[in-house]
C-alpha positions in Angstrom: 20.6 -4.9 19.1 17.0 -6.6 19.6 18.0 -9.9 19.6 15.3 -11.4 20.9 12.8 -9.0 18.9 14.3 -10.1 15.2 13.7 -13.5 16.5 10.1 -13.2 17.0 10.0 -11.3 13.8 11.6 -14.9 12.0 9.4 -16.8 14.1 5.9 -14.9 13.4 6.6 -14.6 10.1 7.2 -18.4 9.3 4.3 -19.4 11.2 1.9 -16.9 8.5 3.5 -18.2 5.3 3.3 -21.8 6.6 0.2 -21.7 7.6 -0.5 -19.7 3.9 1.4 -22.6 2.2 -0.6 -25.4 3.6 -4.0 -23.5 3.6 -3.5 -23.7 -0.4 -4.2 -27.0 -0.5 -8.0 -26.6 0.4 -8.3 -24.8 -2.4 -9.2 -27.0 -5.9 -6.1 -28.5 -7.1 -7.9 -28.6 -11.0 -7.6 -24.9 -11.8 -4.3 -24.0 -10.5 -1.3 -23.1 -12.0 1.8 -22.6 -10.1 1.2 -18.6 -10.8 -2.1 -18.9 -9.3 -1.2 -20.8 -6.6 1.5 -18.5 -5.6 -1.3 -15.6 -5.7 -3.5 -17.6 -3.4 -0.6 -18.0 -0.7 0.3 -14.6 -0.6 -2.6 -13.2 -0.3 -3.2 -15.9 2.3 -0.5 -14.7 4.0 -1.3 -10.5 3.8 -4.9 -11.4 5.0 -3.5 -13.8 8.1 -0.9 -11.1 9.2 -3.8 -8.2 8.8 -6.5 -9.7 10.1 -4.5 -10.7 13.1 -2.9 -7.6 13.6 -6.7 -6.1 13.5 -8.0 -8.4 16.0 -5.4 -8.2 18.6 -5.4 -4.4 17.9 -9.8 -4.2 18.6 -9.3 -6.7 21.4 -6.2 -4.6 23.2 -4.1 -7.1 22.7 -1.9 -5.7 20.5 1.8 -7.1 20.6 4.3 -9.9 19.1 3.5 -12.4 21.4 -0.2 -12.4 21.2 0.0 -12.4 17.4 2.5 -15.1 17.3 0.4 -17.2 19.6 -2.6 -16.9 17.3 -0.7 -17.8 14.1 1.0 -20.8 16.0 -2.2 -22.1 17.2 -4.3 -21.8 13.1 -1.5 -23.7 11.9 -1.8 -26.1 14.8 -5.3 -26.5 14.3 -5.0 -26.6 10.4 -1.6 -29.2 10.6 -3.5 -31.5 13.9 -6.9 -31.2 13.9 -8.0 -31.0 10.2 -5.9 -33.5 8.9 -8.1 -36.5 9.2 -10.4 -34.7 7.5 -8.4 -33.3 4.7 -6.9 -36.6 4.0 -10.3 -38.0 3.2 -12.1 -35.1 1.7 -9.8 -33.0 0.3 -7.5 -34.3 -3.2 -4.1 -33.5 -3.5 -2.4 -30.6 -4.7 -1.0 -30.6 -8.1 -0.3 -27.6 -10.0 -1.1 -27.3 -13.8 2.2 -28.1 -16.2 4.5 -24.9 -16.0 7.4 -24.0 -18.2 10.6 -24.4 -15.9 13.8 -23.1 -16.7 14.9 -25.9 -18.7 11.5 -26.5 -20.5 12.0 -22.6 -21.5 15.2 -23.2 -23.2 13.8 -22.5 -26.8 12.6 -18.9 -25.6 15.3 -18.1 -23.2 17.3 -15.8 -25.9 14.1 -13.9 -26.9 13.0 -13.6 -23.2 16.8 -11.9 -22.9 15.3 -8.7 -23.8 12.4 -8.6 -21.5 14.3 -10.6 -18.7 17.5 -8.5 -18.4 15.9 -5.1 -17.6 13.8 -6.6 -14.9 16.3 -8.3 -13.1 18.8 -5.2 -13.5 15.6 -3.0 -11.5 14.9 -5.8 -9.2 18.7 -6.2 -8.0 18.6 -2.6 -7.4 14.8 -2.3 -5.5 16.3 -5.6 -3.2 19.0 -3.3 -2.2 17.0 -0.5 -1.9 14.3 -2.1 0.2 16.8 -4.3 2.2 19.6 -2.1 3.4 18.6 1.8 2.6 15.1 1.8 5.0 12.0 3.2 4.2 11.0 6.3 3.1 8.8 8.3 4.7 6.3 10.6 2.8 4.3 13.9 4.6 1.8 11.6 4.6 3.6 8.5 6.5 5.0 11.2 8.5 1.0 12.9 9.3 -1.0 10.0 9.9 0.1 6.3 8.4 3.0 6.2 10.4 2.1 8.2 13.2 -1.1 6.5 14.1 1.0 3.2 13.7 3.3 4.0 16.1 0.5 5.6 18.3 -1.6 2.2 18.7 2.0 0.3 19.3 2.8 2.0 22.2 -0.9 1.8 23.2 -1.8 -1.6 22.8 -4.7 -1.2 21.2 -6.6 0.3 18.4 -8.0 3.7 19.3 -8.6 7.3 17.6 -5.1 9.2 18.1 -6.3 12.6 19.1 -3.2 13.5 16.2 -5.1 14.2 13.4 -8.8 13.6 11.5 -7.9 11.2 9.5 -7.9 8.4 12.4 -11.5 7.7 11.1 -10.0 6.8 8.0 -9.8 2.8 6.7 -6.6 1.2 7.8 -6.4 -2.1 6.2 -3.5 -1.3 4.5 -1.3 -0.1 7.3 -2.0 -3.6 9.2 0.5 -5.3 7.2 3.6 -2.7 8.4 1.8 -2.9 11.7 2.8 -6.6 11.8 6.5 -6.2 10.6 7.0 -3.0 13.6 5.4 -5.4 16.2 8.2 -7.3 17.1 11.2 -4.7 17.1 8.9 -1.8 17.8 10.7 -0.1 15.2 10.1 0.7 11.2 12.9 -1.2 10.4 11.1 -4.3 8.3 8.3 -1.8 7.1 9.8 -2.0 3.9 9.2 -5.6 3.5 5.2 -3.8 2.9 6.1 -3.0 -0.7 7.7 -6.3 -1.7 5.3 -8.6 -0.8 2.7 -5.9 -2.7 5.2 -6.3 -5.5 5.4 -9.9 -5.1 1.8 -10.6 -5.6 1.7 -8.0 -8.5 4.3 -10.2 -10.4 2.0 -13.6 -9.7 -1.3 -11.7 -10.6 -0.2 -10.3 -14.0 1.8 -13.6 -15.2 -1.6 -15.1 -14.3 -3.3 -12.6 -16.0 -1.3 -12.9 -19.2 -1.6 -16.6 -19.4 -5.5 -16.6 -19.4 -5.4 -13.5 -21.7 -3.4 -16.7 -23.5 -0.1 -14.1 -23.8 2.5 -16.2 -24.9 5.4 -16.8 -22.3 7.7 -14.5 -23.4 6.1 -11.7 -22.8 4.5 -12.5 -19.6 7.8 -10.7 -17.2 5.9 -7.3 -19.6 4.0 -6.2 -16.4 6.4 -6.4 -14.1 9.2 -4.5 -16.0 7.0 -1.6 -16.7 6.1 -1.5 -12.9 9.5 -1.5 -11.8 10.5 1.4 -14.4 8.3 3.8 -12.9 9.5 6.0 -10.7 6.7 7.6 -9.5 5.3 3.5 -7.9 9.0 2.4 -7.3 8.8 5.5 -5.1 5.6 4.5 -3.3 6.7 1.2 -3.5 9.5 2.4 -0.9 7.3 4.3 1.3 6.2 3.4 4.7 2.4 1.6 3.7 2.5 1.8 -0.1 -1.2 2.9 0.1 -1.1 4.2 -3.6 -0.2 0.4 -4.7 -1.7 -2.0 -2.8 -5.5 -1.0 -2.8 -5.0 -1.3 -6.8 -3.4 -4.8 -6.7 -5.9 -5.9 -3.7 -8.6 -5.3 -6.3 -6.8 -7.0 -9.0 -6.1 -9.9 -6.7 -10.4 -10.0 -5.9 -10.9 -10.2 -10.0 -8.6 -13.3 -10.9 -9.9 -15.0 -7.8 -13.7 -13.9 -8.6 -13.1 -15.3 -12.2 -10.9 -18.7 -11.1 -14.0 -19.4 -8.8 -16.5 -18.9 -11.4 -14.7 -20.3 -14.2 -16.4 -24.4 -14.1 -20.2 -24.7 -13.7 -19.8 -25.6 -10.3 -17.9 -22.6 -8.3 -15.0 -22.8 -6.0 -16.2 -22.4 -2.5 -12.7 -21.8 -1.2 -12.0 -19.1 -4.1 -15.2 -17.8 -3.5 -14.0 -16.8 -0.1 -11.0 -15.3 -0.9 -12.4 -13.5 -3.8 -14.6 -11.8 -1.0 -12.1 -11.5 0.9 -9.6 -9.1 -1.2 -13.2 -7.2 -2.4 -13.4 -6.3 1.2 -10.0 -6.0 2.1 -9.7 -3.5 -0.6 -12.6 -1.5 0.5 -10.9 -1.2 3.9 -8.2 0.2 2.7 -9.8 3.1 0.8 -13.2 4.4 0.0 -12.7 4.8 -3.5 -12.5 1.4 -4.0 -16.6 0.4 -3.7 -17.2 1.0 -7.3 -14.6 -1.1 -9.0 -15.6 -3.9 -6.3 -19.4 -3.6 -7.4 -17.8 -4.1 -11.1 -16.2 -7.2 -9.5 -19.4 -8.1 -7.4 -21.4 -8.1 -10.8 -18.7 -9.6 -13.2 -18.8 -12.8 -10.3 -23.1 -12.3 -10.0 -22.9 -12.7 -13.9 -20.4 -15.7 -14.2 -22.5 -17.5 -11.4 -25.6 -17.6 -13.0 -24.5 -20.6 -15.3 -25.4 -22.4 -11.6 -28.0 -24.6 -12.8 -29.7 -23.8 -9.3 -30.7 -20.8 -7.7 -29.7 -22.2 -3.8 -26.5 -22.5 -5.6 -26.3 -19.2 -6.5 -27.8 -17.6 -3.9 -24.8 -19.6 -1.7 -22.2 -18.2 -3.7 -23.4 -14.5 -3.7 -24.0 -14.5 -0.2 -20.4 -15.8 0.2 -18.7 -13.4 -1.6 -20.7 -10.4 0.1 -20.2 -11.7 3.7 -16.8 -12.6 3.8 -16.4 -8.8 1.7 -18.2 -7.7 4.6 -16.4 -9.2 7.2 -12.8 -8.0 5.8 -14.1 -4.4 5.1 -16.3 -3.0 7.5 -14.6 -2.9 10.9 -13.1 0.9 10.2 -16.7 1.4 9.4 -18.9 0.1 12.2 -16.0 1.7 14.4 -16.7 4.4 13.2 -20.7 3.9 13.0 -21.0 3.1 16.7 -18.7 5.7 18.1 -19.7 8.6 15.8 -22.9 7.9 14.3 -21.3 8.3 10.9 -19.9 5.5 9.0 -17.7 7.9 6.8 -16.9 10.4 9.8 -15.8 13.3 9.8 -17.6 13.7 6.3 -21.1 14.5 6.0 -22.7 12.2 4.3 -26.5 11.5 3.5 -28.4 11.7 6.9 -24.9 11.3 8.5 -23.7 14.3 10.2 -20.2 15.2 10.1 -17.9 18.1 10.4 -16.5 18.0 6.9 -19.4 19.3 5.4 -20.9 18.5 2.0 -19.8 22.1 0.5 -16.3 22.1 2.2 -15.8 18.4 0.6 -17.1 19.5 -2.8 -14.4 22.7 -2.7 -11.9 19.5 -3.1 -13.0 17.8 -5.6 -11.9 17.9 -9.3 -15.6 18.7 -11.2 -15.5 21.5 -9.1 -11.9 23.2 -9.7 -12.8 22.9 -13.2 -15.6 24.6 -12.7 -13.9 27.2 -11.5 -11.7 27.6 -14.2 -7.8 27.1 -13.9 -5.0 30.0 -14.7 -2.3 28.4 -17.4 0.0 27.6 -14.2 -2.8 25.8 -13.0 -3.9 23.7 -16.4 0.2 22.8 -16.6 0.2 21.6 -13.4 -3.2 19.4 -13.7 -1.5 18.0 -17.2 1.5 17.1 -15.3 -0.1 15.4 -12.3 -2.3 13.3 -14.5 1.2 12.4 -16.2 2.3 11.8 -12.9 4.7 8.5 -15.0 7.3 8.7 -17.2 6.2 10.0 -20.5 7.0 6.7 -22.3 5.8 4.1 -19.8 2.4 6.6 -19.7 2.3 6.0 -23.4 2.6 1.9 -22.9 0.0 1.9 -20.1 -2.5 4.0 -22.5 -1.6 1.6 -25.0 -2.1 -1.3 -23.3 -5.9 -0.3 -22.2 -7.0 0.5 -25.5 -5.4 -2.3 -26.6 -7.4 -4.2 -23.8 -10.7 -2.2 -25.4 -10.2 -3.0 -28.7 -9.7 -6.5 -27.9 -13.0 -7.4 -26.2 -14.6 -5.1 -28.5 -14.2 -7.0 -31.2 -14.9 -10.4 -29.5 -18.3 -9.1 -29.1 -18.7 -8.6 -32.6 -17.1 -11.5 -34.3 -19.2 -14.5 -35.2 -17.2 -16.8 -37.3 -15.5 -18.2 -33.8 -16.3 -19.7 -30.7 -16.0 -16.9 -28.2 -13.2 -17.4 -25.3 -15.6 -16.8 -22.2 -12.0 -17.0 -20.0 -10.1 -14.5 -22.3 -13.0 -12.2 -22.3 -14.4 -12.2 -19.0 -11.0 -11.3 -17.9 -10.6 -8.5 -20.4 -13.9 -7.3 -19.3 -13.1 -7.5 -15.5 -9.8 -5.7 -16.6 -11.3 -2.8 -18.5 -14.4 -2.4 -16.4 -12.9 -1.4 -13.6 -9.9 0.7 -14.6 -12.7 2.7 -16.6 -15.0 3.0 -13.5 -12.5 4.5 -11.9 -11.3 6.7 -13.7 -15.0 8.4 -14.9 -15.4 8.4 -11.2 -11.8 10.1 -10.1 -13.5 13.7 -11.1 -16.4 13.6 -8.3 -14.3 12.5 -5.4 -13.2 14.0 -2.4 -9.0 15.4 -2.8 -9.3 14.9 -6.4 -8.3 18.3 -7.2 -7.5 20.1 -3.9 -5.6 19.2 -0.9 -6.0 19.9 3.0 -4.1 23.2 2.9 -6.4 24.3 0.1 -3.8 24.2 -3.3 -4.3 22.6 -6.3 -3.0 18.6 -6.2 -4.4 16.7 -8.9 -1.7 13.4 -8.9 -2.0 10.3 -11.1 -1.0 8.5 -8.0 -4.7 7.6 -7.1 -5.4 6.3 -10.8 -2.7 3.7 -10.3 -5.4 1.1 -11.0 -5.5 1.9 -14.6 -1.8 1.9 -15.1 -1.6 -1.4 -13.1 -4.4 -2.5 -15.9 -2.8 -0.9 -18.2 0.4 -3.2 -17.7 -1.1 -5.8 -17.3 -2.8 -5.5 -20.7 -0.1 -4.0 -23.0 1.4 -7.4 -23.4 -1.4 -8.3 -25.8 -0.2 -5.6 -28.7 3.1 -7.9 -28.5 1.4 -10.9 -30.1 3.3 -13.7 -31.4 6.2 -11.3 -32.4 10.0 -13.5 -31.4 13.1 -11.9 -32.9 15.0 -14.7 -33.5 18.6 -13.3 -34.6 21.1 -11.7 -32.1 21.5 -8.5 -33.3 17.9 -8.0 -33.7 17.1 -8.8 -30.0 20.4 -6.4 -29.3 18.4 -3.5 -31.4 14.8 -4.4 -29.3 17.1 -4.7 -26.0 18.3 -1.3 -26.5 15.2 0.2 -27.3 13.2 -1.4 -24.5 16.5 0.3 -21.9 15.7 3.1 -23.6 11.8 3.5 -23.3 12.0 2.2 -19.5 15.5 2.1 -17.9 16.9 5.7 -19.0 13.6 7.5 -17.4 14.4 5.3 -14.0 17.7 5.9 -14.4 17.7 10.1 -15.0 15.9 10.1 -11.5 18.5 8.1 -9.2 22.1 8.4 -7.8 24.7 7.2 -9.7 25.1 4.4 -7.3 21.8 3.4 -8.0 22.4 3.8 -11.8 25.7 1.6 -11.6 23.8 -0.9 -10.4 20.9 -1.4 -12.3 23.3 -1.0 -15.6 25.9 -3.7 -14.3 23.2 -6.4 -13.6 21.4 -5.8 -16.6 24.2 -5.9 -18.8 25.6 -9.1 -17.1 22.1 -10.8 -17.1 21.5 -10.2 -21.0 24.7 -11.8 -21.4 23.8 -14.5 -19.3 20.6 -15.4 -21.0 22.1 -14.9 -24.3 24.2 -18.2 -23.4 21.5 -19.6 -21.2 21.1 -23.0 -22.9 25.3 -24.6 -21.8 24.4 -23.0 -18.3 20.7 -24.4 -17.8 22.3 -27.9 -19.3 25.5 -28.0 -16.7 25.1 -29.9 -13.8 25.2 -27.2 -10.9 22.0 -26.0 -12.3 20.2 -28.8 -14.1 18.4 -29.6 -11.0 17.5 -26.1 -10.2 16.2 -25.5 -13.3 14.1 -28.1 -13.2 11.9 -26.6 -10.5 8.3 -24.4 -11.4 8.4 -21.2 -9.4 5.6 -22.5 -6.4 8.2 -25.5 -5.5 11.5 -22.8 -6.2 9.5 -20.6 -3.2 8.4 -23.1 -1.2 12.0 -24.4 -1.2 13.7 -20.6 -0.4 11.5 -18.6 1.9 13.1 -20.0 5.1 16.2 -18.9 3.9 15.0 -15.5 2.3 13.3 -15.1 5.8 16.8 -15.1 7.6 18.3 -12.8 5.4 16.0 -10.4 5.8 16.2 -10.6 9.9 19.8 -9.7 9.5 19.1 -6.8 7.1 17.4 -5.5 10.3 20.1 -3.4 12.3 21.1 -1.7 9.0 17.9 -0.5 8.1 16.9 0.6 11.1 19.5 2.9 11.2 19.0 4.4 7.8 15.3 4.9 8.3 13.6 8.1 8.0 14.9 9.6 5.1 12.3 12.4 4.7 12.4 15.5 5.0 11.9 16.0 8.9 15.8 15.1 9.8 16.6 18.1 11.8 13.1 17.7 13.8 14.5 14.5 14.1 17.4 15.0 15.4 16.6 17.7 18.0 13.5 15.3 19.4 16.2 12.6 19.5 18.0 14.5 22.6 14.9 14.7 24.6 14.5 12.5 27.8 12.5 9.1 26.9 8.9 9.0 27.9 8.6 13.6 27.1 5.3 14.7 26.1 6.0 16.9 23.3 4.0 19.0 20.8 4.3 21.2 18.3 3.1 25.1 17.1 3.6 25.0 13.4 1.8 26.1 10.0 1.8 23.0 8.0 1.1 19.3 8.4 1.4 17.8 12.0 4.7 15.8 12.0 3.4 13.3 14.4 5.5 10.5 13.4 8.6 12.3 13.8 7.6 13.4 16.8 7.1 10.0 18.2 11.2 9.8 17.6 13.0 6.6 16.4 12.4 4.5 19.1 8.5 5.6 19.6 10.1 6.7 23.0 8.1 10.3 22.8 4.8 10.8 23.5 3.8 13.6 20.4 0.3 15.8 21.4 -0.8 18.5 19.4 -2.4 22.0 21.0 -5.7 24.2 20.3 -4.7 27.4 19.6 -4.9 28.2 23.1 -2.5 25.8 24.3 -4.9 23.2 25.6 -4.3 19.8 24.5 -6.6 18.5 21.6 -8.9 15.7 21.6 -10.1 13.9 19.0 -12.0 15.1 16.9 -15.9 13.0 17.8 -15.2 14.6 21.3 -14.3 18.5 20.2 -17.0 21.2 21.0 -18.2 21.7 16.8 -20.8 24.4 18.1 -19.3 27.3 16.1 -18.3 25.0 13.1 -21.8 23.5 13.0 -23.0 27.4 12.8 -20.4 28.7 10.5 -18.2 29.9 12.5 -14.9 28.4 11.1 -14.0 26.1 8.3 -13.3 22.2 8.8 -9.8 23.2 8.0 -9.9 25.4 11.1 -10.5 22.4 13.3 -7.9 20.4 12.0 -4.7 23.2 11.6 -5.5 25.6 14.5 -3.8 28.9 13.8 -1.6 29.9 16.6 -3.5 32.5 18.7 -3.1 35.7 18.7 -3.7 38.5 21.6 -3.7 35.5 23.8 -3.8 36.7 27.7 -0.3 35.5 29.1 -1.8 33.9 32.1 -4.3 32.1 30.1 -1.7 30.5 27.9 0.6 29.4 30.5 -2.2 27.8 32.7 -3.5 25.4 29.7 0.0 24.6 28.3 0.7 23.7 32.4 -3.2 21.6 32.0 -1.9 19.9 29.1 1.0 18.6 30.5 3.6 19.4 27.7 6.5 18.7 28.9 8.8 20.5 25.3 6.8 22.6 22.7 8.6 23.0 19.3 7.8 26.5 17.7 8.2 27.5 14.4 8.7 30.3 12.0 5.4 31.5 9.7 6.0 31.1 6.6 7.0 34.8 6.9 10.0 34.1 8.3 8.2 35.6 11.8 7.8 33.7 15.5 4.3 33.1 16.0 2.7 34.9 19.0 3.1 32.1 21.5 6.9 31.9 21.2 6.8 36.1 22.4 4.2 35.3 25.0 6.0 32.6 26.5 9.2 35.0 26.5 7.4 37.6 28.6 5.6 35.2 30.9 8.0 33.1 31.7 11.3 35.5 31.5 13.0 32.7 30.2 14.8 31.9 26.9 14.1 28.2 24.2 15.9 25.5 25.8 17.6 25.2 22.1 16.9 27.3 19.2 17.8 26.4 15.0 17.1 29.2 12.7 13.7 28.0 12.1 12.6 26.4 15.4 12.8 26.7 19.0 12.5 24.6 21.7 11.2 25.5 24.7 11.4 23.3 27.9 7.7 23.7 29.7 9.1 21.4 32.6 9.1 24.1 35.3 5.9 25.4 34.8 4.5 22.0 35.9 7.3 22.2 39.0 5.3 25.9 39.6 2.1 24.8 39.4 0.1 24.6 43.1 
């Protein structure tokens, strides 16, 4: 057991959300609610443990200790330093009046219904998350994880020669970066998905209240989130990167609009409007166009500045410190390529993913192409990538949204609610964007092996909105007798539990059933256990003090769940790889001849103590891609695809084949069948070469040990 390693994970991790806490209090005590001001601190604390995980990892410096030491030393300086001055300058913090427990006693019954399910998915996403590990998807397993793991054990950020997409954005991995940094495990990557949750759940109870939906419908969001499978399933996964790109924009609108919502705008929410914009644009290309919506929406809002110096300061706020989060993956990129967007070719940017190759993947054109009936089902079904009834209330809830600031335009008998509407516009604007957009881009409709993928996963961004926005068709509506609350509780299991449920172990299903059951009970006699006197003072507390008062403790739990889920980790499909790299000696170089995805996390093995290269056909190691020979690419001599999954070669000279795999310096080379069922032609070559047999063979892999051909070697 790493002792001293789940220590430093306690110890870096109360440093970021104390220094998050007490950075809250520069920002303008007059326009926060306690929702609000839970937003700001954690997404004080994502950007702190990113952006300091990014610039230990640019500088080489990329370990616990250094990242510790920076986070100790900002909250020094913030705690010592700054505290003459923000005792003179700065007012104190108080947070808007928020219904507490007690204060909600008159809803608490009706809330029963909306409350109960949530808590019965929560309990069971805790355990999930907590004890059962992270799961880990082809594409964890390809490049999230494995390139991860690869700068770990490097110190530094660099281009793993593993697979192309190393040029791609990696905000979002930084935040599992920082949880595998002190136990150089994945055992706390899980932790990735509930803080994205977390700040989901303070975004859209924000939302709702300036959308002025009333309270009890405000937990709406959150349950339909936690009933889908498809994000509770992404939620889980090693980086979450279908999840939190949408709530990082979401995050940049509510801050955009709280900066902009006196005449006089918020310096401080400026900044971290700017910031998430950014963030969220280095985590994924596709998310420049719904950032222009929110670059424009906050242009628009500003222009009630009665000066242009004034405005000109705020714009040139929000775009450099958008800049600043967003563009190292770029310039990296820019300097070491020549191409921004490398390896696609873009503009007057060369790249080996060429225009027509990149155009063969997107949506427009598979349409154009025309789809078989096996091909329109399964571009229905990945759009409906949601249970059919939640897809319904996400639908709903953006035309609802439409309908909504449609007809505020048009009304004229009332004053118009520029807060309501700006964040219906904001709301709508973007989800739309998207979506029109979704058609032309890259992977909309094909994936890297060439089949058909169109998945609703990368239009999460409208179901967030969606969500978010659904609450509004509820209105005023309060059932006020118990058996019509039990007939509404029932239905709402129905609609959202049963599809959740259908898709889980019973276990799983027990759970969720028990607590929900036991917490509508609960609620239903809420008011005698709110009033007795364990409680009362509990209930008393708003939800900012309730956290502020329970993270230290939360914190320590979590460093205990540690061991367990470092055991249970890797649940994916790559156990038996898993198992067989886990009997090779620590420190092995080992690669793999295969006819699918590179499994370069598994590879690594479960304490990163592997060193995973991958081959050219010809058994010499690969480099990365910006320092490959593209000659016969460039000329048409093979695909992008063929640079990326060399074929095994064929017809290879013996000789030839043994003195590059002894070059590389492979120390065990995992072969496996073709799809066929056949051995490729480098496991027969190395049989007549080498007059040897695999060090271990399954039915669909060998392993052969390459250790004697270096011990040969001159």
């Amino acid at each position: 057991m790493n002792v001293a390693g789940y220590c430093l994970f306690c110890v870096s991790n109360a440093f970021a959300i104390l220094l998050a806490i007490r950075l809250t209090r520069w920002f303008p005590a007059d326009r926060f609610s306690a929702w609000l001001r839970l937003a700001v601190a954690t997404t004080l604390y994502i950007l702190i443990c990113s952006l300091t995980t990014l610039a230990a990892g640019a500088l080489g410096l990329l370990n616990a200790h250094a990242v510790t030491a920076v986070t100790g030393v900002l909250l020094l300086v913030e705690w010592g330093v700054l505290a003459r001055r923000r005792s003179e300058s700065l007012p104190r913090h108080a947070v808007e009046a928020t219904p507490t427990l007690a204060s909600a006693l008159p809803y608490l019954k009706e809330a029963s219904m909306v409350l109960a399910p949530a808590l019965g998915l929560a309990s069971w996403w805790l355990i999930r998350n907590l004890l059962m590990g992270t799961y880990v998807t082809n594409d964890d397993n390809t490049y999230h994880a494995a390139t991860l793991a690869y700068w770990l054990k490097e110190g530094a950020i660099t281009f793993p020669p593993l697979t192309y997409q190393a040029y791609y954005p990696y905000n979002g991995e930084l935040l599992s970066l920082w949880y595998m940094l002190p136990v150089r495990s994945d055992a706390f990557v899980s932790l990735n998905g509930l803080v994205w949750l977390f700040l989901f759940t303070c975004l859209s109870v924000e939302y709702c209240r300036r959308l002025n939906v009333p309270a009890l419908w405000r937990a709406v969001p959150l349950l339909l989130v936690l009933g889908s499978t498809p994000l509770f399933l992404g939620l889980t996964s090693f980086t979450d990167m279908d999840f939190s790109p949408p709530v990082a924009l979401l995050a940049a609108a509510l801050f955009s609009l709280a900066a902009t919502d006196d005449e006089k705008p918020s310096i401080s929410l400026t900044l971290l409007a700017g910031a998430c914009a950014g963030f969220a644009v280095g985590m994924k290309v596709s998310c420049v166009p719904p950032v222009a919506v929110i670059g424009l929406v906050f242009l628009a809002r500003s222009f009630r500045q009665a000066s242009w110096a004034k405005r000109l300061q705020n714009w040139m706020i929000f775009g450099a410190t958008a800049f600043l989060c967003g563009s190292f993956w770029y310039l990296r990129n820019w300097f070491t390529t020549g191409n921004p967007l490398y390896p696609a070719e873009i503009g007057p940017f060369a790249g080996p993913f060429t225009a027509s190759e990149q155009s063969a993947t997107k949506l427009i054109h598979v349409l154009r192409e025309g789809l078989s009936p096996e091909g329109r089902g399964s571009l229905v079904r990945g759009f409906l990538n949601q249970p059919y009834p939640l897809f319904a209330l996400y639908v709903a809830g953006f035309a609802v949204g439409i309908w909504q600031f449609g007809m505020s335009l048009i009304a004229k008998d009332k004053t118009p609610d520029t807060t309501k509407n700006s964040g219906l516009f904001v709301l709508v604007a973007a989800g739309a964007v998207t979506v029109l957009l979704f058609p032309v881009m890259p992977f909309s409709g094909r994936n890297e092996v060439g089949g058909l993928e169109v998945t609703g996963r990368y239009l999460n961004l409208i179901f967030l909105t969606g969500a978010i926005l659904f609450p509004l068709a509820l209105g005023s509506w309060k059932p006020r007798t118990f058996y019509s609350r039990l007939t509404v509780f029932l239905l709402v299991c129905a609609t959202i539990v049963l599809p959740f449920l259908l898709t889980l172990r019973s276990a799983a299903s027990i759970v969720i059933v028990t607590v929900t059951l036991a917490a509508f009970v609960l609620l239903e006699c809420g008011e005698r256990l709110v009033r007795s006197s364990p409680i009362s003072r509990f209930a008393q507390a708003n939800p900012a003090s309730l956290f502020q008062k329970t993270w230290p403790l939360a914190l320590g739990l979590v460093a205990l769940s540690g061991p367990v889920n470092w055991r249970k980790t890797g649940e994916a499909a790559q156990v038996t790889l898993q198992e067989i790299v886990a009997e090779l000696p620590p420190g092995s170089r080992v690669s793999m001849i295969n006819h699918w995805l590179f499994p370069a996390y598994t590879l690594h093995g479960r304490r990163y103590q592997l060193q995973p290269m991958r081959l050219e056909a010809d058994g010499q190691a690969m480099a990365p891609l910006h320092q490959r020979d593209l000659t016969s690419h460039l000329k048409g001599g093979e695909t992008f695809w063929d640079l990326e999954r060399p074929k095994p070669a064929t017809a290879l000279p013996a000789d030839t084949f043994l003195e590059n795999l002894r070059q590389s310096g492979i120390d065990f080379l995992v072969i496996s069948r073709t799809p066929d069922g056949a051995w490729p032609e480098a496991a027969e070559t190395l049989r007549e070469a080498t007059g040897a047999t695999p060090w271990k063979t399954t039915e669909s892999r060998e392993i052969w040990d390459l250790r004697t051909l270096h011990a040969e070697a001159p």
